[in-house]
MMTF fields as JSON, N, C-alpha, C and O atoms, coordinates in Angstrom:
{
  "mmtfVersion": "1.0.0",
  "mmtfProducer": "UNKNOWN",
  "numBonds": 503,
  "numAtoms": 504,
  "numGroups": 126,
  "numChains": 1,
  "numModels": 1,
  "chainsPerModel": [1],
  "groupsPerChain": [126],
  "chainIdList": ["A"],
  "bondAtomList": [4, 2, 8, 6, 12, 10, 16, 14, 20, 18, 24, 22, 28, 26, 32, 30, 36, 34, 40, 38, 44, 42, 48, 46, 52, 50, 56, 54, 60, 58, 64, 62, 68, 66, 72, 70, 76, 74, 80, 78, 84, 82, 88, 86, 92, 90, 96, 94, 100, 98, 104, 102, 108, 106, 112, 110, 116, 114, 120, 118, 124, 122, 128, 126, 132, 130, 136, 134, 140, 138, 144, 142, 148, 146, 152, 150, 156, 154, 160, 158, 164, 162, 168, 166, 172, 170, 176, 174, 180, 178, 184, 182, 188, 186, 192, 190, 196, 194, 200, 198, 204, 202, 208, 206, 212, 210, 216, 214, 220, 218, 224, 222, 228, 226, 232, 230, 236, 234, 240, 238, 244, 242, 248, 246, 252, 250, 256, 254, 260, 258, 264, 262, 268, 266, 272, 270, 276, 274, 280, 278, 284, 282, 288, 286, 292, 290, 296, 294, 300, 298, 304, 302, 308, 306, 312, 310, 316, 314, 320, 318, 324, 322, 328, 326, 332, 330, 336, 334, 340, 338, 344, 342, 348, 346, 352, 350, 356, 354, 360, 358, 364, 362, 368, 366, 372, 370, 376, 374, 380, 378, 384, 382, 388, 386, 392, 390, 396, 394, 400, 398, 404, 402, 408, 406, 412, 410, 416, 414, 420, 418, 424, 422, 428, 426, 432, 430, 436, 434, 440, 438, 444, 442, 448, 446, 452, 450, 456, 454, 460, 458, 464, 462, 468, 466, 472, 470, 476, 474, 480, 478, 484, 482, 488, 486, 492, 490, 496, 494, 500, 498],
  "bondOrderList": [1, 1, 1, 1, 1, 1, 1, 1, 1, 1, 1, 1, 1, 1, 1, 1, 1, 1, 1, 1, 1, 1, 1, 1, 1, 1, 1, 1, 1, 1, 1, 1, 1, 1, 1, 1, 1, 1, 1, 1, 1, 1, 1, 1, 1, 1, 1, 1, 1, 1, 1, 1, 1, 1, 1, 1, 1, 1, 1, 1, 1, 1, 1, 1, 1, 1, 1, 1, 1, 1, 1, 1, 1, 1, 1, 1, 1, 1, 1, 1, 1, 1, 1, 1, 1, 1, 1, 1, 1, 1, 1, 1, 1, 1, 1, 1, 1, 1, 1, 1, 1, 1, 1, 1, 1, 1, 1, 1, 1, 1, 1, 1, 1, 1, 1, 1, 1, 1, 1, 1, 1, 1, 1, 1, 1],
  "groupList": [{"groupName": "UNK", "atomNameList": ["N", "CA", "C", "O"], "elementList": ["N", "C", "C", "O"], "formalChargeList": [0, 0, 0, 0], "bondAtomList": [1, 0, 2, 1, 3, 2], "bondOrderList": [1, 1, 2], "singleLetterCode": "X", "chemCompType": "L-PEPTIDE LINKING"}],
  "groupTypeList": [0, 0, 0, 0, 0, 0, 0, 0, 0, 0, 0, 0, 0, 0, 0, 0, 0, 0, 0, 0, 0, 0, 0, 0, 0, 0, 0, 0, 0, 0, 0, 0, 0, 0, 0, 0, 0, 0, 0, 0, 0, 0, 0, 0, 0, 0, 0, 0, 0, 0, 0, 0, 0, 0, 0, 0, 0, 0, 0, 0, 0, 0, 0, 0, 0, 0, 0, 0, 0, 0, 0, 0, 0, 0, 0, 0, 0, 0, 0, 0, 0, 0, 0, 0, 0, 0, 0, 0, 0, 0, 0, 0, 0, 0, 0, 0, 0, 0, 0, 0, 0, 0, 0, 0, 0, 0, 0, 0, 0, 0, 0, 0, 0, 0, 0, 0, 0, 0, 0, 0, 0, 0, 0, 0, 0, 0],
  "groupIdList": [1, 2, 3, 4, 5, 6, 7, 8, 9, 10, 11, 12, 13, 14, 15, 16, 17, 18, 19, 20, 21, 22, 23, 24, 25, 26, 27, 28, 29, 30, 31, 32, 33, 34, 35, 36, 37, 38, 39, 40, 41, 42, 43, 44, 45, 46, 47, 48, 49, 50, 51, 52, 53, 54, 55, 56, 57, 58, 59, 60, 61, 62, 63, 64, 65, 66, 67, 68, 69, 70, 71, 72, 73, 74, 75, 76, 77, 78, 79, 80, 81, 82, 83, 84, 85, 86, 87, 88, 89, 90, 91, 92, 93, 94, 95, 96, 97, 98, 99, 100, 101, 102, 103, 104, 105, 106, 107, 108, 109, 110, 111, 112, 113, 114, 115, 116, 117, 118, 119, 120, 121, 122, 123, 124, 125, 126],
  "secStructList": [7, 2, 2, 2, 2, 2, 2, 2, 2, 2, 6, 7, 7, 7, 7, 7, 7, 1, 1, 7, 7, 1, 7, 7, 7, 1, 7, 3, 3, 3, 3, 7, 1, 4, 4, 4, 1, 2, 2, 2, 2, 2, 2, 2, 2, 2, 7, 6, 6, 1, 7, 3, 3, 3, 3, 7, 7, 2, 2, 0, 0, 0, 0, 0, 2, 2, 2, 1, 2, 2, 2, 2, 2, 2, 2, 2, 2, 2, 7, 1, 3, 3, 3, 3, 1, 1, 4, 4, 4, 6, 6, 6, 1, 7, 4, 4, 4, 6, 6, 6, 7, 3, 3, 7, 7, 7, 7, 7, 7, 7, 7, 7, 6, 6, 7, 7, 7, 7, 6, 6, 7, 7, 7, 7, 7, 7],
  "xCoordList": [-9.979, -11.313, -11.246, -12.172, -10.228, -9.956, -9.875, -10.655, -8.883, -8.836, -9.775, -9.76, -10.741, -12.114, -12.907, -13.77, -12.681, -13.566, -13.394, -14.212, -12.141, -11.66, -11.619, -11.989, -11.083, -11.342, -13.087, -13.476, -13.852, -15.234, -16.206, -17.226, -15.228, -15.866, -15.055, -15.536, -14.384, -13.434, -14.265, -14.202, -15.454, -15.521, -15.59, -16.757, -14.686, -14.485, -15.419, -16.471, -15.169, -15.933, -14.923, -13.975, -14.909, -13.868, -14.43, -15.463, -13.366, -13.924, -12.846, -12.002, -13.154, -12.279, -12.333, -13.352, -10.94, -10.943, -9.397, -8.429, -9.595, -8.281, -7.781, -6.67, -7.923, -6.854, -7.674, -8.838, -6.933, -7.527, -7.904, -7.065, -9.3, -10.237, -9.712, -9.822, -9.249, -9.509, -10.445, -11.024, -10.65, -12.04, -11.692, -10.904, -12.339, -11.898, -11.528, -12.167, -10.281, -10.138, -9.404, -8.744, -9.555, -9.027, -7.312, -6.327, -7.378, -6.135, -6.237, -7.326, -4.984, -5.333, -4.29, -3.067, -4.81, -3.94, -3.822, -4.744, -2.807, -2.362, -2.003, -1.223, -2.403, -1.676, -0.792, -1.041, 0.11, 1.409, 2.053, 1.355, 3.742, 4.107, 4.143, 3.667, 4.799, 4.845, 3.491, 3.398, 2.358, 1.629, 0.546, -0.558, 0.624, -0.312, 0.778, 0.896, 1.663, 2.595, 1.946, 1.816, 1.177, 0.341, -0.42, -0.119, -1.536, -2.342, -2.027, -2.785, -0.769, -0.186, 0.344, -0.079, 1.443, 1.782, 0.561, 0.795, -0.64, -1.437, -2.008, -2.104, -2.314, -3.168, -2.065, -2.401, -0.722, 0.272, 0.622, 1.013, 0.501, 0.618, -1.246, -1.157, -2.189, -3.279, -3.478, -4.099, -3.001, -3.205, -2.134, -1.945, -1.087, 0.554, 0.352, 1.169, -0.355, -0.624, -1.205, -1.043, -2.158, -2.586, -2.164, -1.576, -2.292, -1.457, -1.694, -2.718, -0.957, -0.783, 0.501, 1.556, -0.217, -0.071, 0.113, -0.687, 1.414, 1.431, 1.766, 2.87, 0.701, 1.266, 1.798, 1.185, 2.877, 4.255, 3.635, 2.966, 3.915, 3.932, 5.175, 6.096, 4.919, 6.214, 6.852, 8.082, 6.235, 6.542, 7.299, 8.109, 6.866, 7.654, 8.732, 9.563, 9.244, 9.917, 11.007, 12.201, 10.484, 11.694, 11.801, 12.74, 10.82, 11.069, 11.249, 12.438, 10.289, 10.178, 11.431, 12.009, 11.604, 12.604, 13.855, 14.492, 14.111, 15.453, 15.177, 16.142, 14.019, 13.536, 13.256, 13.651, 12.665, 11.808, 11.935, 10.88, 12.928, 12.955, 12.551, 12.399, 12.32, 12.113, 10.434, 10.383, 9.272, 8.105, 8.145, 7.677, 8.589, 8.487, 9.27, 8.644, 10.373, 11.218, 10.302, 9.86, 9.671, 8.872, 7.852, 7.862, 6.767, 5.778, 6.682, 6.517, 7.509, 8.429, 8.267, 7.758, 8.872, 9.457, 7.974, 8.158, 6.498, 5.432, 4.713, 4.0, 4.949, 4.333, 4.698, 5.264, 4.142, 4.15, 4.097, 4.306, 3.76, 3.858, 3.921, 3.009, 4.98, 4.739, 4.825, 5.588, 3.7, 3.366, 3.696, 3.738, 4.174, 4.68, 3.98, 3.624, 3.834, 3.534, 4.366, 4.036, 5.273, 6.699, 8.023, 8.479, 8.573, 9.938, 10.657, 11.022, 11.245, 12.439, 12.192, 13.022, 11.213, 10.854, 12.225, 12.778, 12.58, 13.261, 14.518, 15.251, 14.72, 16.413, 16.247, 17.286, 15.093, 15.257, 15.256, 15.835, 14.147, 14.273, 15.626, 16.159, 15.862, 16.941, 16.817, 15.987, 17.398, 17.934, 16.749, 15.867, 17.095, 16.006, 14.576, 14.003, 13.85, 12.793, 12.341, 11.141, 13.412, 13.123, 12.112, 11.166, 12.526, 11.704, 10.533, 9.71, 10.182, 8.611, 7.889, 6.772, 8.78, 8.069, 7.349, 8.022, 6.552, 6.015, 5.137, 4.541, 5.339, 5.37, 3.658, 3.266, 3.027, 1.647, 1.523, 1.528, 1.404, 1.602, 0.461, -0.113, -0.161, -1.001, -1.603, -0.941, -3.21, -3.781, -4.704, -5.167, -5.016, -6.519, -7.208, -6.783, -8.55, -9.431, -9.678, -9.98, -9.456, -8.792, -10.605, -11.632, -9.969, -11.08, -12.325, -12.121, -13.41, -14.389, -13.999, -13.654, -14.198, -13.877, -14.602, -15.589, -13.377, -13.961, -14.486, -15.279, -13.79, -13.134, -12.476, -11.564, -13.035, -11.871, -11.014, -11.365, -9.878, -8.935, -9.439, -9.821, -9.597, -10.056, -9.161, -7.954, -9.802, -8.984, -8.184, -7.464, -8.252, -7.686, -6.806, -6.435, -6.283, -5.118, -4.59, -4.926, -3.83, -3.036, -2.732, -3.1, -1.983, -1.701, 0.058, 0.624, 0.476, 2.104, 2.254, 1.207, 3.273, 3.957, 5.069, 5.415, 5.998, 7.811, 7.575, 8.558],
  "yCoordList": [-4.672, -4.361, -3.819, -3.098, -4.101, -3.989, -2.244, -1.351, -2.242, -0.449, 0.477, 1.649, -0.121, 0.802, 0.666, 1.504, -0.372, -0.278, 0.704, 1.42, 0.508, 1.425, 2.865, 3.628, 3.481, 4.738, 5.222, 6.381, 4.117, 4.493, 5.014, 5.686, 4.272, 4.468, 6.005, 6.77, 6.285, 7.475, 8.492, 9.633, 8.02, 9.61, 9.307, 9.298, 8.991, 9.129, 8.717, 8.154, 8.916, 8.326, 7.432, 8.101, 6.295, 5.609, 4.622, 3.956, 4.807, 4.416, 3.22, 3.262, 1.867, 0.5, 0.512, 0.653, 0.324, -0.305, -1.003, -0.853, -1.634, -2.572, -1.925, -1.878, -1.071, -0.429, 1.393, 1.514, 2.262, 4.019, 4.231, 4.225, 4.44, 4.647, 6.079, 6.35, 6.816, 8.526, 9.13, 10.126, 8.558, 9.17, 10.175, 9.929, 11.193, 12.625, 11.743, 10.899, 12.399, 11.567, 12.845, 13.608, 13.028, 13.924, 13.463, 14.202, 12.013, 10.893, 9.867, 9.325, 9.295, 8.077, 6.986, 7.031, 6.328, 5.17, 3.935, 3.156, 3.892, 2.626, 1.492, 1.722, 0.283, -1.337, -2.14, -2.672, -1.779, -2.716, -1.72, -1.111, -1.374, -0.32, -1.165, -0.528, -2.915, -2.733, -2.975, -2.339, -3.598, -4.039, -3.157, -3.602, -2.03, -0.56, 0.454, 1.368, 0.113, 1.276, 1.951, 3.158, 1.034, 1.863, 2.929, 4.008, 2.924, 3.192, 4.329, 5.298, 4.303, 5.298, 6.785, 7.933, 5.988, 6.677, 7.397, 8.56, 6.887, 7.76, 8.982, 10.163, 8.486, 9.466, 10.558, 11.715, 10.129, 11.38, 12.173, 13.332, 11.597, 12.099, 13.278, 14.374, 12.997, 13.972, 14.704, 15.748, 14.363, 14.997, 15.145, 14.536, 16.104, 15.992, 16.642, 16.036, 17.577, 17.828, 17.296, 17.751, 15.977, 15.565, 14.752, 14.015, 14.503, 13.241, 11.752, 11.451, 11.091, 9.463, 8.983, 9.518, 7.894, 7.19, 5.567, 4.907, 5.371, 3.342, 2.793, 2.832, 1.963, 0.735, -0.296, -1.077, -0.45, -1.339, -3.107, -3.28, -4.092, -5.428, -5.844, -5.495, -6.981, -7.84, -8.382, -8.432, -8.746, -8.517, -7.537, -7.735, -6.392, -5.366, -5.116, -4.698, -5.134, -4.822, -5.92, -5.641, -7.306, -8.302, -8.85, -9.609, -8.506, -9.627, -8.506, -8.233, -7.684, -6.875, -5.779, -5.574, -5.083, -3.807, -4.64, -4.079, -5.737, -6.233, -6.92, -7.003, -7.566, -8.503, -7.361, -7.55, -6.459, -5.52, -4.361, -4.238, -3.298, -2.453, -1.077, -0.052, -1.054, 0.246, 0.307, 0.933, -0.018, -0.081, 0.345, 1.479, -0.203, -0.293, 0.929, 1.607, 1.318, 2.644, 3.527, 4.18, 3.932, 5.04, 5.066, 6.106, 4.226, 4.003, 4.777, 5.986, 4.173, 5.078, 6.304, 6.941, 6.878, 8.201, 9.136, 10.3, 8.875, 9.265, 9.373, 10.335, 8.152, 8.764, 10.186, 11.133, 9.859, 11.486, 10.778, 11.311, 9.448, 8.334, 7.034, 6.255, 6.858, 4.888, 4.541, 4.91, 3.429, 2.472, 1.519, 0.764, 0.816, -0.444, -0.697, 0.171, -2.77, -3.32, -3.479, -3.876, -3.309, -3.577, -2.663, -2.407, -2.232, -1.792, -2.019, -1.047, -3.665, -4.008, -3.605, -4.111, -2.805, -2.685, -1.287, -1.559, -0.782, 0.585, -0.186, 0.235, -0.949, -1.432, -1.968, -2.018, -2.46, -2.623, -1.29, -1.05, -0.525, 0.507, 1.803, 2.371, 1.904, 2.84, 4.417, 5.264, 4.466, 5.519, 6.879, 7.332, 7.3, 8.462, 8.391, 9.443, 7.306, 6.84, 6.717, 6.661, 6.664, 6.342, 7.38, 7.053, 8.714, 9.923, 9.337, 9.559, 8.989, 8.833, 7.929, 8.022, 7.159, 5.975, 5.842, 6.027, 5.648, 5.595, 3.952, 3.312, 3.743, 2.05, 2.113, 2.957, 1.059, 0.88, -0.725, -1.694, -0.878, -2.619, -2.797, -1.753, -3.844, -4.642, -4.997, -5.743, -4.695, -4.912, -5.994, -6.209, -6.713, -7.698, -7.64, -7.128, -8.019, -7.798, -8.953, -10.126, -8.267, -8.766, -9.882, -9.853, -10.754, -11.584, -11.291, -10.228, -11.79, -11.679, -11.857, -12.851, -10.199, -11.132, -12.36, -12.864, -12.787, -14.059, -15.116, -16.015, -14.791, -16.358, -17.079, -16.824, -18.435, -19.521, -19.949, -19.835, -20.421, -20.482, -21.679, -22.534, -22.106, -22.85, -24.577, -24.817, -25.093, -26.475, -27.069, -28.018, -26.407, -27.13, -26.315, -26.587, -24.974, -24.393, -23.432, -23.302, -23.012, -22.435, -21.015, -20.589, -20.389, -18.835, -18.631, -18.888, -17.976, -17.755, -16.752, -16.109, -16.058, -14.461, -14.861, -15.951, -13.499, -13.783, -12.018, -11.336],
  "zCoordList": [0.328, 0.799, 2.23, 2.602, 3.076, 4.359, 4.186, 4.515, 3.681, 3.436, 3.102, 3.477, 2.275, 1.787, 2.948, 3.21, 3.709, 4.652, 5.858, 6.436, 6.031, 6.924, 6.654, 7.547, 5.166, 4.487, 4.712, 4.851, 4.698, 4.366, 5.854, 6.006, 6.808, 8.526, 8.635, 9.472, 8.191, 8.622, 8.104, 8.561, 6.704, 6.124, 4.949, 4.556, 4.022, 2.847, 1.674, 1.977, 0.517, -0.139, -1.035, -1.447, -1.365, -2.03, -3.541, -3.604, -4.659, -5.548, -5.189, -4.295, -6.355, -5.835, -7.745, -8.42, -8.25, -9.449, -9.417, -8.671, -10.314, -11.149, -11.553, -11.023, -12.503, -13.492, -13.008, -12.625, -13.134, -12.999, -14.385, -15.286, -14.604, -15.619, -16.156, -17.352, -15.414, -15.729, -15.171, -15.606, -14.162, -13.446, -12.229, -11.316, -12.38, -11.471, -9.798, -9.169, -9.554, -7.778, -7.131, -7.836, -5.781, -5.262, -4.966, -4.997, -4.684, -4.326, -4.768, -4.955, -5.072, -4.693, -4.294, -4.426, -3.948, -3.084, -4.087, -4.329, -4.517, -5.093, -4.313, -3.389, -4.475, -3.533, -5.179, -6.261, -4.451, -5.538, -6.361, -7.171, -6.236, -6.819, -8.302, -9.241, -8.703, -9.922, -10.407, -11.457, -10.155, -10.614, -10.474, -10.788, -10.08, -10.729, -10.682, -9.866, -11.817, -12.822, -13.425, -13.221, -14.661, -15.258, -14.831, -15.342, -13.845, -13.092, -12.587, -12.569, -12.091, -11.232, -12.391, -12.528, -13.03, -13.848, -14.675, -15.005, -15.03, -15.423, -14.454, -14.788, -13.352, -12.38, -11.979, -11.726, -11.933, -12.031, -13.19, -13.054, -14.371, -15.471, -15.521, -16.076, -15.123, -14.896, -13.961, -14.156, -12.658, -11.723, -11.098, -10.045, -11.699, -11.112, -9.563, -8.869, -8.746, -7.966, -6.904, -5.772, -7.258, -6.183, -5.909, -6.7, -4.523, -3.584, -4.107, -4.72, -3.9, -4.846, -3.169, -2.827, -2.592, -1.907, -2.782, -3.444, -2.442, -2.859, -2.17, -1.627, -1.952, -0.473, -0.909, -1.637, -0.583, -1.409, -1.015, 0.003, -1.802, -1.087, -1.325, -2.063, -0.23, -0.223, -1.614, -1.633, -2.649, -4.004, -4.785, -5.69, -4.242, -4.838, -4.116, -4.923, -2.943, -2.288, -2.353, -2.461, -2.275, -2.153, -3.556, -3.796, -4.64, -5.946, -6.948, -7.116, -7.757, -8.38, -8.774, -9.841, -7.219, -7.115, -7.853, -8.745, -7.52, -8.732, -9.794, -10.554, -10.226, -10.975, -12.352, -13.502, -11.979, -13.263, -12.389, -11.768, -12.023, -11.268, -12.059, -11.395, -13.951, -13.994, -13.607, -12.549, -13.955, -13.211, -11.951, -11.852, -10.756, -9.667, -9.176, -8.362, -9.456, -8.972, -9.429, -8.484, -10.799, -11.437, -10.637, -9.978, -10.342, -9.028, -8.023, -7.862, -7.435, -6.205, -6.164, -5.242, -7.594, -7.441, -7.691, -7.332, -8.245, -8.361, -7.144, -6.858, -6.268, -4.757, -4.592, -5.137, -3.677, -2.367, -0.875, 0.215, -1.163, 0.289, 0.062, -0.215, 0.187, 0.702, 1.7, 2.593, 1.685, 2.625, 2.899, 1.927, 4.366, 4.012, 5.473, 6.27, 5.672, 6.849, 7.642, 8.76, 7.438, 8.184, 8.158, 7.044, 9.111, 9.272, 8.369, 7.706, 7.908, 7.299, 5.667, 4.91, 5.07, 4.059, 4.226, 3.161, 4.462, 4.487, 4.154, 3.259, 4.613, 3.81, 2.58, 1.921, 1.969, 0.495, -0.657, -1.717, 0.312, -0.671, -0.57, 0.383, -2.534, -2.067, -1.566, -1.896, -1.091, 0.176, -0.262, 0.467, -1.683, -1.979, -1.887, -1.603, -2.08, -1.372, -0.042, 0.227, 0.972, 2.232, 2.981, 3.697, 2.654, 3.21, 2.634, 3.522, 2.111, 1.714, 2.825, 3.335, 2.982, 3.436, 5.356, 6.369, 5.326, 6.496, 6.592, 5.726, 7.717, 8.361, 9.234, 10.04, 8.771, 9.152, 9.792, 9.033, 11.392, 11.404, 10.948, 10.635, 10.769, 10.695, 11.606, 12.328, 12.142, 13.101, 12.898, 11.778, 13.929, 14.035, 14.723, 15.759, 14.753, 15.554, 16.634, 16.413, 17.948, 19.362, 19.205, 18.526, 20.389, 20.085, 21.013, 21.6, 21.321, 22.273, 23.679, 24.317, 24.089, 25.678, 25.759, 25.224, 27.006, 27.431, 26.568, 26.845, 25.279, 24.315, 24.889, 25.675, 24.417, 24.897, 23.151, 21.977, 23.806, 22.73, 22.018, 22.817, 20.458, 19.648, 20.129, 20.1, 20.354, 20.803, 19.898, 20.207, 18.324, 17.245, 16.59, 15.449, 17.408, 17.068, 18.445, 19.622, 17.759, 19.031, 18.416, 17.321, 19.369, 18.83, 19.492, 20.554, 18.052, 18.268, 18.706, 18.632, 19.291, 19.434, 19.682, 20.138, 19.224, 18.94, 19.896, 20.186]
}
């Protein structure tokens, strides 16, 4: 939801489904290479031209890619971009994938100035 929200302040117009209906899209952005295979593989199988973005999770990257890797590589090789939250995602994936991949941190929303820190937790940084 974070993403539609953010797609939607930018401009866009964004549809949100579970599974890709077949419904006309200019793009689209997949979240989870194995667990929208299907999905993917269809919207590339119709729209071999248009851009198909998959934002990889930690699932696919650390469990999946060896667990059930033909799903998840076919997702791979159907992008035109993957996404990942983190750097260390580039050493799991293999090497012909890597050009794809481009790294997005994860941002939060800074607190109120002149917050005081919650008395019943604390805050880490490494």
């Amino acid at each position: 939801m974070r993403w539609t929200r953010i797609l939607r302040e930018l401009g866009h117009d964004v549809h949100v489904a579970i599974r890709y209906d077949n419904a006309p899209a200019d793009l689209m952005i997949a979240l989870h290479a194995w667990r929208s295979a299907q999905s993917i593989r269809r919207f590339r199988d119709q729209y071999p031209e248009r851009p198909l973005i998959v934002g990889l999770s930690g699932t696919d990257v650390y469990d999946y890619i060896d667990r059930d890797p033909i799903p998840t590589l076919h997702s791979l090789e159907c992008a035109d971009r993957l996404v990942a939250l983190q750097e260390l995602v580039q050493r799991r994936l293999p090497a012909r994938f890597r050009r794809k991949l481009r790294v997005i941190h994860q941002s939060a929303a800074a607190p109120p100035r002149g917050a005081l820190p919650s008395a019943r937790s604390f805050a880490v940084a490494r």
